[in-house]
PDB file of the backbone (N, CA, C, O) and the ligand in Angstrom, with CONECT records:
HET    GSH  A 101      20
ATOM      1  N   UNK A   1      28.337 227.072  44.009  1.00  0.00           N
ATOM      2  CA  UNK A   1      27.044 226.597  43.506  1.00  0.00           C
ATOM      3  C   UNK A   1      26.261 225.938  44.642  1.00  0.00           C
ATOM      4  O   UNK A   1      26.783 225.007  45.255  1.00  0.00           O
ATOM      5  N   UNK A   2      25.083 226.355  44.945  1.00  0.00           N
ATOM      6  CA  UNK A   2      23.879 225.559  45.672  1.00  0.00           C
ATOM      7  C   UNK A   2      23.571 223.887  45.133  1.00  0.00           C
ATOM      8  O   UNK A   2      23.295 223.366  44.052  1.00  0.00           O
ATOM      9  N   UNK A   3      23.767 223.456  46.388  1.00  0.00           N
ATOM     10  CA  UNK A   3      23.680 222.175  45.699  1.00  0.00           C
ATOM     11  C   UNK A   3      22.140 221.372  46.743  1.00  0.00           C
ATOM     12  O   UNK A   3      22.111 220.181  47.055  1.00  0.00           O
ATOM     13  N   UNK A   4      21.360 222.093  46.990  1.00  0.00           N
ATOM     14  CA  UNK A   4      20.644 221.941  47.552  1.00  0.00           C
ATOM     15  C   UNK A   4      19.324 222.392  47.300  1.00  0.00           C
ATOM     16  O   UNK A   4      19.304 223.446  47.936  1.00  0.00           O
ATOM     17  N   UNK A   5      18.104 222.251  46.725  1.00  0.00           N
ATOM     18  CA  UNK A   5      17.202 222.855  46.078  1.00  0.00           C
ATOM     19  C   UNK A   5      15.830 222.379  46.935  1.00  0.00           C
ATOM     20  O   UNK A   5      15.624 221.262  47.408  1.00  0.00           O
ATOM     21  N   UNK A   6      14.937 223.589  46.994  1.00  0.00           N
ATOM     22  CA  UNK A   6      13.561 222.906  47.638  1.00  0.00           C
ATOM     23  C   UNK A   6      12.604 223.294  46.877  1.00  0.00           C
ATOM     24  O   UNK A   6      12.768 224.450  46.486  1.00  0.00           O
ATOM     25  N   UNK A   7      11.584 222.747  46.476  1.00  0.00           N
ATOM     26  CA  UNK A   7      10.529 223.261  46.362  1.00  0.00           C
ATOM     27  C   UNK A   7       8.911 223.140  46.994  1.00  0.00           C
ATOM     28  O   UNK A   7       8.168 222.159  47.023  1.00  0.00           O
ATOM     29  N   UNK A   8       8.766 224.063  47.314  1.00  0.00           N
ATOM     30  CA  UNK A   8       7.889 224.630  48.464  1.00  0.00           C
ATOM     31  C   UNK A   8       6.744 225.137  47.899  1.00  0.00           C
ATOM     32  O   UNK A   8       6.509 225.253  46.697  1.00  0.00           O
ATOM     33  N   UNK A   9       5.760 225.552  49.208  1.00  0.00           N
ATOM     34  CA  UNK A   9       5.157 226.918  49.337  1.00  0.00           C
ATOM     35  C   UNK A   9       5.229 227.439  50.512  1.00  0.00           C
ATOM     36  O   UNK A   9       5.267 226.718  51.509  1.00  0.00           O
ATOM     37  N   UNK A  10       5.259 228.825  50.590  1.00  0.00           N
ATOM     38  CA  UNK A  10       5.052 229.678  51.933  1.00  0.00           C
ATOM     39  C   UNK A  10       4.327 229.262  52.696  1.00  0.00           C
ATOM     40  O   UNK A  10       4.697 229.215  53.869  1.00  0.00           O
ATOM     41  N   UNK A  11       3.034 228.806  52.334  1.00  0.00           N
ATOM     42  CA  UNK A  11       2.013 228.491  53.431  1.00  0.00           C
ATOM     43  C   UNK A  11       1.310 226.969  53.580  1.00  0.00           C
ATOM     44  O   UNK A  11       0.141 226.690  53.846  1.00  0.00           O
ATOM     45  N   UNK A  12       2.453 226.091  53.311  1.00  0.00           N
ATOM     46  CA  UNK A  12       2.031 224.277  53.430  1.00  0.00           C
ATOM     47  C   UNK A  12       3.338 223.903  54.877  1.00  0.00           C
ATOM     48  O   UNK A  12       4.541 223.651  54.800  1.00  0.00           O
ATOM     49  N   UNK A  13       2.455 224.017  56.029  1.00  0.00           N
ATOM     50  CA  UNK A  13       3.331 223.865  57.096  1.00  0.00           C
ATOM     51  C   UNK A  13       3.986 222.399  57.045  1.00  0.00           C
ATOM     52  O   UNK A  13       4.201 222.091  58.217  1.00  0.00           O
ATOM     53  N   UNK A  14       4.402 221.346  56.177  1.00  0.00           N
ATOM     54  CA  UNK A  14       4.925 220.445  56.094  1.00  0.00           C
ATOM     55  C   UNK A  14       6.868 220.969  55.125  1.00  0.00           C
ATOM     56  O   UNK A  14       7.996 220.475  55.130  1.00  0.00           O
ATOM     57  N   UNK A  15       6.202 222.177  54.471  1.00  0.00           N
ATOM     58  CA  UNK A  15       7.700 222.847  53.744  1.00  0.00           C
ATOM     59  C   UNK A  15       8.106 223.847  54.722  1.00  0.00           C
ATOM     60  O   UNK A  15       9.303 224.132  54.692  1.00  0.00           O
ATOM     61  N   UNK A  16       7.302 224.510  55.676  1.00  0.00           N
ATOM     62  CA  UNK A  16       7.852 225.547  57.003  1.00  0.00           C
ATOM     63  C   UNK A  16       8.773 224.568  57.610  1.00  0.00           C
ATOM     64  O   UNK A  16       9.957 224.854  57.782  1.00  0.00           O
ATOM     65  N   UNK A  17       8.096 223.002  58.066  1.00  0.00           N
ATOM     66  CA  UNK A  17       9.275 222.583  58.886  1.00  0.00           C
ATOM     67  C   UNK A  17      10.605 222.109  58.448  1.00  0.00           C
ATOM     68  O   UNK A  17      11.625 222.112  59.137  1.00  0.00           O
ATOM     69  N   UNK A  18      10.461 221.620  56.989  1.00  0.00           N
ATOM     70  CA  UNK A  18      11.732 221.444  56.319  1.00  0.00           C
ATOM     71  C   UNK A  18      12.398 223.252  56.332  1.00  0.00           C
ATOM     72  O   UNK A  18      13.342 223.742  56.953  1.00  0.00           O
ATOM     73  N   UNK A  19      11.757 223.646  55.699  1.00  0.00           N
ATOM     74  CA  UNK A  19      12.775 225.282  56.192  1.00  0.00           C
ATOM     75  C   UNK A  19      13.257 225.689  57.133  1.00  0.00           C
ATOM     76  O   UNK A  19      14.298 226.344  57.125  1.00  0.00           O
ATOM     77  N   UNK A  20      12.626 225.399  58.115  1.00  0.00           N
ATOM     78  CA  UNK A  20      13.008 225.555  59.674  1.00  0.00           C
ATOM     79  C   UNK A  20      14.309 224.587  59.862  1.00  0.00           C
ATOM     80  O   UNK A  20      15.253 225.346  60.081  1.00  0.00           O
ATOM     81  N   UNK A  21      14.652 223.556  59.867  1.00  0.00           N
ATOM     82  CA  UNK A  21      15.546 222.736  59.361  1.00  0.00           C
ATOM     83  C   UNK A  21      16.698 222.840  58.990  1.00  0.00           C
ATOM     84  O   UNK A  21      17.745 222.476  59.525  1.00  0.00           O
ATOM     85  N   UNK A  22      16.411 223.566  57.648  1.00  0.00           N
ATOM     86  CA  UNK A  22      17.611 224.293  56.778  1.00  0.00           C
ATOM     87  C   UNK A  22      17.902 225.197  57.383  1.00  0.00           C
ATOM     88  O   UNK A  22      19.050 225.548  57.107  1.00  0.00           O
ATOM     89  N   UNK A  23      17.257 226.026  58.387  1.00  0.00           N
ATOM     90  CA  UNK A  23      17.662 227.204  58.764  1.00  0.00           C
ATOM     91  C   UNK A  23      18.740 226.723  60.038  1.00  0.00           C
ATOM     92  O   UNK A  23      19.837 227.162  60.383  1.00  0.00           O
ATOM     93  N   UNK A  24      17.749 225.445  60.632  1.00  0.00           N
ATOM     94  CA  UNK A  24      18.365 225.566  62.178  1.00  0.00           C
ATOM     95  C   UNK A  24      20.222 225.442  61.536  1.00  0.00           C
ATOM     96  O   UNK A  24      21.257 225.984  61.925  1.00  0.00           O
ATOM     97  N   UNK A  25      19.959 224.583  60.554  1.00  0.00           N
ATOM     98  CA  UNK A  25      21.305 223.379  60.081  1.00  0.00           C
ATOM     99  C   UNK A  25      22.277 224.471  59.634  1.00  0.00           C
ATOM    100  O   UNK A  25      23.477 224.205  59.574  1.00  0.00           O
ATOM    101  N   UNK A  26      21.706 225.989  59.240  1.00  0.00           N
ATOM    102  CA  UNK A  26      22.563 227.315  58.210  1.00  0.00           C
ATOM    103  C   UNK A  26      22.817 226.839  57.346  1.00  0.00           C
ATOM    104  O   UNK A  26      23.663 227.428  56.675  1.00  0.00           O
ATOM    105  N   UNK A  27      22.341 225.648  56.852  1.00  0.00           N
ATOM    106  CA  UNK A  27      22.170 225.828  54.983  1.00  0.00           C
ATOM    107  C   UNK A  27      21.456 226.820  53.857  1.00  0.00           C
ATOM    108  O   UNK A  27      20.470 227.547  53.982  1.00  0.00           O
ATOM    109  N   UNK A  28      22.232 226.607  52.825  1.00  0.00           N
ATOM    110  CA  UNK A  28      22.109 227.563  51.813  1.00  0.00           C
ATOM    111  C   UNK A  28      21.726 227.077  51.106  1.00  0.00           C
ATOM    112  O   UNK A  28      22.543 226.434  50.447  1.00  0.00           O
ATOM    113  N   UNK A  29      20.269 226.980  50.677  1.00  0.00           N
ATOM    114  CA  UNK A  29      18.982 226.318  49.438  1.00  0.00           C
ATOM    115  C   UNK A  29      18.442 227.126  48.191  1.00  0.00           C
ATOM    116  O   UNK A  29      17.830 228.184  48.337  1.00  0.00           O
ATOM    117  N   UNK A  30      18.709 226.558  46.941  1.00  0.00           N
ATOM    118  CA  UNK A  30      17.679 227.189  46.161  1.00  0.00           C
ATOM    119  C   UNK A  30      16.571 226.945  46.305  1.00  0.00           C
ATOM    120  O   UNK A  30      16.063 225.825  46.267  1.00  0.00           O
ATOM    121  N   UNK A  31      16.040 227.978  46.493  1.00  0.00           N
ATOM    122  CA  UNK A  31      14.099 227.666  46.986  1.00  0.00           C
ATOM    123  C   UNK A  31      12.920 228.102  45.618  1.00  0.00           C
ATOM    124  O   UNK A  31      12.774 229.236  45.161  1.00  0.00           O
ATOM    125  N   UNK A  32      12.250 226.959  45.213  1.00  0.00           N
ATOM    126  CA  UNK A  32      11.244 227.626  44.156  1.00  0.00           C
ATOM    127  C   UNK A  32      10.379 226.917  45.169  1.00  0.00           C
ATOM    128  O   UNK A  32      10.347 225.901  45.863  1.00  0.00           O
ATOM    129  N   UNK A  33       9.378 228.511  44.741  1.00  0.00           N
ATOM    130  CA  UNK A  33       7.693 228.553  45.442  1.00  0.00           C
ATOM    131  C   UNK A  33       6.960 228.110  44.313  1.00  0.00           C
ATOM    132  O   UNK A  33       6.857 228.729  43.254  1.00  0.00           O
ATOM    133  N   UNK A  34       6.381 226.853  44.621  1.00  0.00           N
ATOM    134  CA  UNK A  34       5.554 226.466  43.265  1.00  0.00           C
ATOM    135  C   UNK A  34       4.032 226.713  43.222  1.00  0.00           C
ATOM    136  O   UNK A  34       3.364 226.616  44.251  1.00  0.00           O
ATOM    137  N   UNK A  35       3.454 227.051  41.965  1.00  0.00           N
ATOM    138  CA  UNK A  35       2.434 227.447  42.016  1.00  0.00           C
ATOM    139  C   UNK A  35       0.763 227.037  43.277  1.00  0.00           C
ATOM    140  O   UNK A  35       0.590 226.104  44.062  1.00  0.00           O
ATOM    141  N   UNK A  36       0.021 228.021  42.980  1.00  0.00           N
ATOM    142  CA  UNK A  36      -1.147 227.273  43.988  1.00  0.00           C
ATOM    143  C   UNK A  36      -1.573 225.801  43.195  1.00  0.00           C
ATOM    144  O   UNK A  36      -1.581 224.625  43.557  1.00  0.00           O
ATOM    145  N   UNK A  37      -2.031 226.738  41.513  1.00  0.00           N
ATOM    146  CA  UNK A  37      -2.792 224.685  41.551  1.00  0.00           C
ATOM    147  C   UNK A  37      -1.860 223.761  40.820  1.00  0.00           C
ATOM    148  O   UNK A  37      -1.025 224.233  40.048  1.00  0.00           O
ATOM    149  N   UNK A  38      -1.960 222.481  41.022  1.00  0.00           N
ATOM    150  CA  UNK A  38      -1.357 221.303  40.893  1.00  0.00           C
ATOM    151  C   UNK A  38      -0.814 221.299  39.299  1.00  0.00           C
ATOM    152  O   UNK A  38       0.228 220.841  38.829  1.00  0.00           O
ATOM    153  N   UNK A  39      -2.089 222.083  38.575  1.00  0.00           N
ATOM    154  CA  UNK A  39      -2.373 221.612  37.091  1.00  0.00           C
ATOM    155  C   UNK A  39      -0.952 222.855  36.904  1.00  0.00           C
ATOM    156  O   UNK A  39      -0.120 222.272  36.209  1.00  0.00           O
ATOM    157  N   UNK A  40      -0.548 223.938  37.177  1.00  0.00           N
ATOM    158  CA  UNK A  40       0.925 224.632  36.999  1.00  0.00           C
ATOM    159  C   UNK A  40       1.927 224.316  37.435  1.00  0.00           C
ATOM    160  O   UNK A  40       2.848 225.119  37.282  1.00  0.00           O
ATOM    161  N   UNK A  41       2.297 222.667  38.371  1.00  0.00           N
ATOM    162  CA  UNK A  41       3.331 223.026  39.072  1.00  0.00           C
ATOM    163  C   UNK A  41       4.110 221.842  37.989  1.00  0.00           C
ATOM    164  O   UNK A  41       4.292 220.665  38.300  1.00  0.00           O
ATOM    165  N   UNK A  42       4.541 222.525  36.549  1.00  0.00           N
ATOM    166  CA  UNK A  42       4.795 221.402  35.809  1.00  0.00           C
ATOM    167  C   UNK A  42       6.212 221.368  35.805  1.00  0.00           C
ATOM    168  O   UNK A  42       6.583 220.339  35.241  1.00  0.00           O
ATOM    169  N   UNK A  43       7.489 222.306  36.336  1.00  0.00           N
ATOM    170  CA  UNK A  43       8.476 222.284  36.427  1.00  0.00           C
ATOM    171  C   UNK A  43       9.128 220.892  37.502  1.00  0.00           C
ATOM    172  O   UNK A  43       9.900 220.019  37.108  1.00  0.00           O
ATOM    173  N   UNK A  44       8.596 221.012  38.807  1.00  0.00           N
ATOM    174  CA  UNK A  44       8.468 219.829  39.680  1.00  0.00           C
ATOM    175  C   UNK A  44       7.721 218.732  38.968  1.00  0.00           C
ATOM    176  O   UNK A  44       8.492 217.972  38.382  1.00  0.00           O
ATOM    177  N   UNK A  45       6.605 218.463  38.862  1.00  0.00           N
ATOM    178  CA  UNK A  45       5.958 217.607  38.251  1.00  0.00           C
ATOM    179  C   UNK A  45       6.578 216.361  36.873  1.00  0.00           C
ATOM    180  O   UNK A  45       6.368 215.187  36.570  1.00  0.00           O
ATOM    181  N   UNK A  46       7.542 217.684  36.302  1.00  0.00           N
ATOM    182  CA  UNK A  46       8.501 216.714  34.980  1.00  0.00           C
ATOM    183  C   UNK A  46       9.906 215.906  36.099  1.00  0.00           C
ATOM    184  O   UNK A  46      10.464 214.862  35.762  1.00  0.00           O
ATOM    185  N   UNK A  47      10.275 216.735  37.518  1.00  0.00           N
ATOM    186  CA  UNK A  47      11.438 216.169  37.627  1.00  0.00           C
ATOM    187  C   UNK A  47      11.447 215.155  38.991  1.00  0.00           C
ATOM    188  O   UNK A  47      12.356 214.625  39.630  1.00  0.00           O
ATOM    189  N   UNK A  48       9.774 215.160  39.122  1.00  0.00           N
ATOM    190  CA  UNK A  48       9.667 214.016  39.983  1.00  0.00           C
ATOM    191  C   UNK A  48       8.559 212.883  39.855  1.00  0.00           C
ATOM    192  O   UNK A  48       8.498 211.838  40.503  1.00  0.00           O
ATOM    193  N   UNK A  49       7.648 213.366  38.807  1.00  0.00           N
ATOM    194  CA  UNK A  49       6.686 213.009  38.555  1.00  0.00           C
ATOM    195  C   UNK A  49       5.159 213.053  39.461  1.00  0.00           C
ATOM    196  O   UNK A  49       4.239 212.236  39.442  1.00  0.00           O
ATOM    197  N   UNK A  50       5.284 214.202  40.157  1.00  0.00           N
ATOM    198  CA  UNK A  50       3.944 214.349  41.477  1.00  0.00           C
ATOM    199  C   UNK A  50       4.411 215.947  41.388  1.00  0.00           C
ATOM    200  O   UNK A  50       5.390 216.431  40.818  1.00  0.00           O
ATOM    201  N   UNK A  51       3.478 216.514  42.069  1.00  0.00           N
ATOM    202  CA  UNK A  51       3.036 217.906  42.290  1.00  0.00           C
ATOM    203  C   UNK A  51       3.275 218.231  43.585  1.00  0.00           C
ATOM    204  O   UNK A  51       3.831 219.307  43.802  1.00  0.00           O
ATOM    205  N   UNK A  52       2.854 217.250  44.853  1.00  0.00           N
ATOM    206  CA  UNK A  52       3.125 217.689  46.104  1.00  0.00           C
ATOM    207  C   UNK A  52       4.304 218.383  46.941  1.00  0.00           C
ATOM    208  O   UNK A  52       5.388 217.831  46.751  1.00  0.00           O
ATOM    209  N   UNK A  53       4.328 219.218  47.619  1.00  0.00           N
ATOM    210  CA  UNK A  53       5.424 219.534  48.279  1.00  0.00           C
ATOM    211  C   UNK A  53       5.527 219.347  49.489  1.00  0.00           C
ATOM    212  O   UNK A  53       4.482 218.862  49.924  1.00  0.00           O
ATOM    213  N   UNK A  54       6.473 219.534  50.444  1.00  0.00           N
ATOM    214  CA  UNK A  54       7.905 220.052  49.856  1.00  0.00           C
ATOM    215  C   UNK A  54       8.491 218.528  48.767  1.00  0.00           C
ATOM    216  O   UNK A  54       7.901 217.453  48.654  1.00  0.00           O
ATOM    217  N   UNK A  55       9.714 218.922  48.152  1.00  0.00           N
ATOM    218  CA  UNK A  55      10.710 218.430  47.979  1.00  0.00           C
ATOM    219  C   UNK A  55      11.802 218.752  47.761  1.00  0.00           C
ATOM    220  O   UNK A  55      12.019 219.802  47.156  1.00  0.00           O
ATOM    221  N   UNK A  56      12.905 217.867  48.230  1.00  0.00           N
ATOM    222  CA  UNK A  56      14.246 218.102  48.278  1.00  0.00           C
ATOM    223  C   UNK A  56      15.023 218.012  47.222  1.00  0.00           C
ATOM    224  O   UNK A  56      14.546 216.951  46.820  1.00  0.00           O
ATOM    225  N   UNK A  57      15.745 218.235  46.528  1.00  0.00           N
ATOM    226  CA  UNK A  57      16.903 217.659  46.089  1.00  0.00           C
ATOM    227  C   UNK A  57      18.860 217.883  46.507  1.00  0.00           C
ATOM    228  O   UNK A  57      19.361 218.921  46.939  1.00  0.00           O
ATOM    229  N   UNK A  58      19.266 217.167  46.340  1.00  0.00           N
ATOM    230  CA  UNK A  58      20.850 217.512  47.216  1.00  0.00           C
ATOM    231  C   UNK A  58      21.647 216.322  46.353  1.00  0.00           C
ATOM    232  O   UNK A  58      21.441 215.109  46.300  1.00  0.00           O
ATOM    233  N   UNK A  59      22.608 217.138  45.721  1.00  0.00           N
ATOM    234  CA  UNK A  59      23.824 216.234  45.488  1.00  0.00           C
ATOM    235  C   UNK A  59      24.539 215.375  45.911  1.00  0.00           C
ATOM    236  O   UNK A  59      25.090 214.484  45.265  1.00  0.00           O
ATOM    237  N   UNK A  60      24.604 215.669  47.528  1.00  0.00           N
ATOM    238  CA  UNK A  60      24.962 214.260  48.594  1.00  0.00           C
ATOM    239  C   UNK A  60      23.962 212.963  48.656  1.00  0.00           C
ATOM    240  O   UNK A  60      24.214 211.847  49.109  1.00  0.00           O
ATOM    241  N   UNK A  61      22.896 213.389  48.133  1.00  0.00           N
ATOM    242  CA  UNK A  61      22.354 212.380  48.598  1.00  0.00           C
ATOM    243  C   UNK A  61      22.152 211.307  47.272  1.00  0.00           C
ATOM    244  O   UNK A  61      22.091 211.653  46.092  1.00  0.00           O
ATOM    245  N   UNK A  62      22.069 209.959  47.782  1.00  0.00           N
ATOM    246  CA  UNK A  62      21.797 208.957  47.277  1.00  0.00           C
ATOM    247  C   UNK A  62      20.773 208.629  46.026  1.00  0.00           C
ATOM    248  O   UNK A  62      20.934 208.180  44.892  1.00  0.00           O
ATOM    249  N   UNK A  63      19.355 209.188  46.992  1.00  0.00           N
ATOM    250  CA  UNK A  63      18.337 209.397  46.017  1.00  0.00           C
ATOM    251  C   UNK A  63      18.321 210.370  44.956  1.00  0.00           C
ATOM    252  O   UNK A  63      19.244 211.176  44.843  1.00  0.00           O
ATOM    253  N   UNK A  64      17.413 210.354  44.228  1.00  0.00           N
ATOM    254  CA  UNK A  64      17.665 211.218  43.274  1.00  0.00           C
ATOM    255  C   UNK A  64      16.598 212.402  43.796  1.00  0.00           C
ATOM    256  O   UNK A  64      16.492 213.302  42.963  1.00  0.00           O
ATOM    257  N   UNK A  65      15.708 212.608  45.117  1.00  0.00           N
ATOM    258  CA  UNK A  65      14.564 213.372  45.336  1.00  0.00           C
ATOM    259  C   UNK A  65      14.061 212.637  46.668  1.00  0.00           C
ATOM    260  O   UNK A  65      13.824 211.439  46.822  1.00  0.00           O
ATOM    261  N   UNK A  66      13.960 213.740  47.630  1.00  0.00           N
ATOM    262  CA  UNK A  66      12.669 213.322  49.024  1.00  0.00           C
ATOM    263  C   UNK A  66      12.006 213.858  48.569  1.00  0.00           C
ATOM    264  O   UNK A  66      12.288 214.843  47.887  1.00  0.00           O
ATOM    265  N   UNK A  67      10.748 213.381  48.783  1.00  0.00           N
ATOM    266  CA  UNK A  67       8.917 214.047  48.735  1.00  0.00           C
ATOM    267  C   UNK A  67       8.272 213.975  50.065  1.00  0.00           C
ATOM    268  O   UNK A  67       7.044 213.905  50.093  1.00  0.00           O
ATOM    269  N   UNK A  68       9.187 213.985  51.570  1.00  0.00           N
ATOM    270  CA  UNK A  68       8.326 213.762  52.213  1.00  0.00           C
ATOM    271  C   UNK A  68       8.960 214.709  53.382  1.00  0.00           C
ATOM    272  O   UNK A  68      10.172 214.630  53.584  1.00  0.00           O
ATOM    273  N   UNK A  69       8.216 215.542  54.102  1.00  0.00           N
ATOM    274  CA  UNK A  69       9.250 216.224  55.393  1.00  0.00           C
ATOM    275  C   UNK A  69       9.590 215.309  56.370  1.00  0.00           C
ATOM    276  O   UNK A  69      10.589 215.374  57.086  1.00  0.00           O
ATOM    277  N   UNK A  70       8.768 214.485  56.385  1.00  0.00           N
ATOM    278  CA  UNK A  70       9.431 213.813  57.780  1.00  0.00           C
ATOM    279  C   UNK A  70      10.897 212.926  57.265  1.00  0.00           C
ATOM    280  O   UNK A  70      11.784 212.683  58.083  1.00  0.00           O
ATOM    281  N   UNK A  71      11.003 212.467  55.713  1.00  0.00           N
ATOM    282  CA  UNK A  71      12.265 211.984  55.269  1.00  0.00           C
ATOM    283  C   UNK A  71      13.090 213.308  55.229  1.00  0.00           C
ATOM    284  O   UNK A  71      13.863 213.448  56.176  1.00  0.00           O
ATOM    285  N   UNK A  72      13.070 214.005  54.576  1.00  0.00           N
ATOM    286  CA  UNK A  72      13.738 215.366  54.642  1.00  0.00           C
ATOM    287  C   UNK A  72      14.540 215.793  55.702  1.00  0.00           C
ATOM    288  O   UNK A  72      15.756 215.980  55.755  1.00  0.00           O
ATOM    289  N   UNK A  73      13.677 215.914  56.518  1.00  0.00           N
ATOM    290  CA  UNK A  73      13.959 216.561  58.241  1.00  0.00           C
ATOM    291  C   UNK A  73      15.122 215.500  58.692  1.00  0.00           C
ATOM    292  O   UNK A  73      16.179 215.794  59.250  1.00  0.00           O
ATOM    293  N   UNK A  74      14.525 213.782  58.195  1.00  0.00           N
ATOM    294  CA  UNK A  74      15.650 213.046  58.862  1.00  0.00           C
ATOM    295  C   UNK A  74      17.387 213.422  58.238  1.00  0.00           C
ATOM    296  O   UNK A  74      18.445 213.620  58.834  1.00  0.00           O
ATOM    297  N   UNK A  75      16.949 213.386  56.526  1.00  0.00           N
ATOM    298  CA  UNK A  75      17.880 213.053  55.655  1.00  0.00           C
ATOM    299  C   UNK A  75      19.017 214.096  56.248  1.00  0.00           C
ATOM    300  O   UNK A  75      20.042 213.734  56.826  1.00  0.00           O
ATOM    301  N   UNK A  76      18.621 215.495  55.982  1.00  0.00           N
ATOM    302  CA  UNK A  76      19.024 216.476  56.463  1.00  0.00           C
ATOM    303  C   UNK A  76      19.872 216.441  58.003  1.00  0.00           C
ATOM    304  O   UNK A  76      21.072 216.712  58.040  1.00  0.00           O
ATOM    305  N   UNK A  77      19.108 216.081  59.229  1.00  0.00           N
ATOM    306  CA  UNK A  77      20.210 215.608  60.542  1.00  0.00           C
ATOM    307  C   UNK A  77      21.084 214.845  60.524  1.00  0.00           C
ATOM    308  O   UNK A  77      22.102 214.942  61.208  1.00  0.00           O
ATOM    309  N   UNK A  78      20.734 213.622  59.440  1.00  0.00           N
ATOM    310  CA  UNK A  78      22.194 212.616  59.094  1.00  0.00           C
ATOM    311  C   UNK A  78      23.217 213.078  58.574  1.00  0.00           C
ATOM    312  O   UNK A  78      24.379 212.741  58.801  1.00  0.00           O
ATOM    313  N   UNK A  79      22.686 214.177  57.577  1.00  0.00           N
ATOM    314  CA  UNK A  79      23.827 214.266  56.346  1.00  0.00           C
ATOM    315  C   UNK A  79      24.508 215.643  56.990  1.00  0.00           C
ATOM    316  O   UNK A  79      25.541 215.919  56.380  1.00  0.00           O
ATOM    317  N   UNK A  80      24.137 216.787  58.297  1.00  0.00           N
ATOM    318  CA  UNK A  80      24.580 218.095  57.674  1.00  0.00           C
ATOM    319  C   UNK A  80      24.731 218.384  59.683  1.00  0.00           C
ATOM    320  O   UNK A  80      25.535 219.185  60.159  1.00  0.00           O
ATOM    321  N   UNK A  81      23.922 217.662  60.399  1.00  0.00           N
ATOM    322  CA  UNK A  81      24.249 217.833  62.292  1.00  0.00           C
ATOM    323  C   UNK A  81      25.223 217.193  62.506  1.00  0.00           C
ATOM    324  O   UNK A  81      25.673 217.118  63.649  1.00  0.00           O
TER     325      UNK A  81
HETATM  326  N1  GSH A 101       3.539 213.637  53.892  1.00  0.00           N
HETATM  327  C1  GSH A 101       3.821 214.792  53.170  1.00  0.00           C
HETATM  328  C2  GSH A 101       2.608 215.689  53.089  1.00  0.00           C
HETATM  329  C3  GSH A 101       2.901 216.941  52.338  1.00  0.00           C
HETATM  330  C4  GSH A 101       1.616 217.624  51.910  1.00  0.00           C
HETATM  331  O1  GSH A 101       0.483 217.174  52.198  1.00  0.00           O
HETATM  332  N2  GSH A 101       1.822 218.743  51.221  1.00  0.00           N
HETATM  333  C5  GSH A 101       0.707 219.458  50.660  1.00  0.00           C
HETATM  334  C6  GSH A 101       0.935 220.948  50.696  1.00  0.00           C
HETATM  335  S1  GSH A 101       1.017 221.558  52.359  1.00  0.00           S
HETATM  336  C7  GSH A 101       0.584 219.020  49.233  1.00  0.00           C
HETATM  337  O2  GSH A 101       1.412 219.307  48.391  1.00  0.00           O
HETATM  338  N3  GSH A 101      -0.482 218.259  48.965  1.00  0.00           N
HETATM  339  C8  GSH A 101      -0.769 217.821  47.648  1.00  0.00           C
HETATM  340  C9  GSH A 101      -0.108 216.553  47.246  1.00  0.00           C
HETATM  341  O3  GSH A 101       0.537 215.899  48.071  1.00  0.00           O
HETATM  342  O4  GSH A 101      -0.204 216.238  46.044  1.00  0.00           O
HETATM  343  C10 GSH A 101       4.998 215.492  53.840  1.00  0.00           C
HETATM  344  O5  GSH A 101       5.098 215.432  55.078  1.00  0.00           O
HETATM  345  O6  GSH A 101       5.832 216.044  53.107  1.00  0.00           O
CONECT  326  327
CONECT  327  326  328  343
CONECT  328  327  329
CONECT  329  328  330
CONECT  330  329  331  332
CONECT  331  330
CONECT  332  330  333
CONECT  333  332  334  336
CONECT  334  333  335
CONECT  335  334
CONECT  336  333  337  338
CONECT  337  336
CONECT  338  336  339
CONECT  339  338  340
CONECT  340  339  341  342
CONECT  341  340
CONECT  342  340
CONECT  343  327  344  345
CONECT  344  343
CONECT  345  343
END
């Protein structure tokens, strides 16, 4: 089981560099591409309460959710380099 989930879009270069990331690290992510407008992205929206992306979620970790790449990017070198 993936215990690692992102949700993204293809083209918000703040979720490219968290992907880039996952890639450098060879992790294995469930990735949902969430919609263009805010007012659809209600799957994220119920399990974090915001629309923005990226975000993380990971079973190792503490929190229950990052919302931010530059936390991400860190969380990720602590927990997996
Ligand atoms: N500081 C955030 C910025 C992320 C950001 O601005 N993402 C855009 C898409 S590229 C977004 O979702 N903006 C709408 C919002 O934050 O509600 C990060 O680095 O993760």
């Amino acid at each position: 089981m993936t215990q690692i989930e992102l949700y993204d879009r293809e083209d918000c270069p703040y979720s490219q560099k968290v992907r880039a990331k996952l890639s450098d690290l060879d992790l294995d992510y469930d990735e949902t591409v969430v919609p263009d407008a805010h007012s659809d992205r209600t799957e994220v929206e119920d399990r974090t309460g915001q629309t923005g992306v990226p975000v993380l979620f990971d079973e190792q970790m503490d929190e229950e959710f990052l919302a931010d790449s530059n936390e991400i990017v860190a969380y990720l070198d602590r927990q997996y380099n």
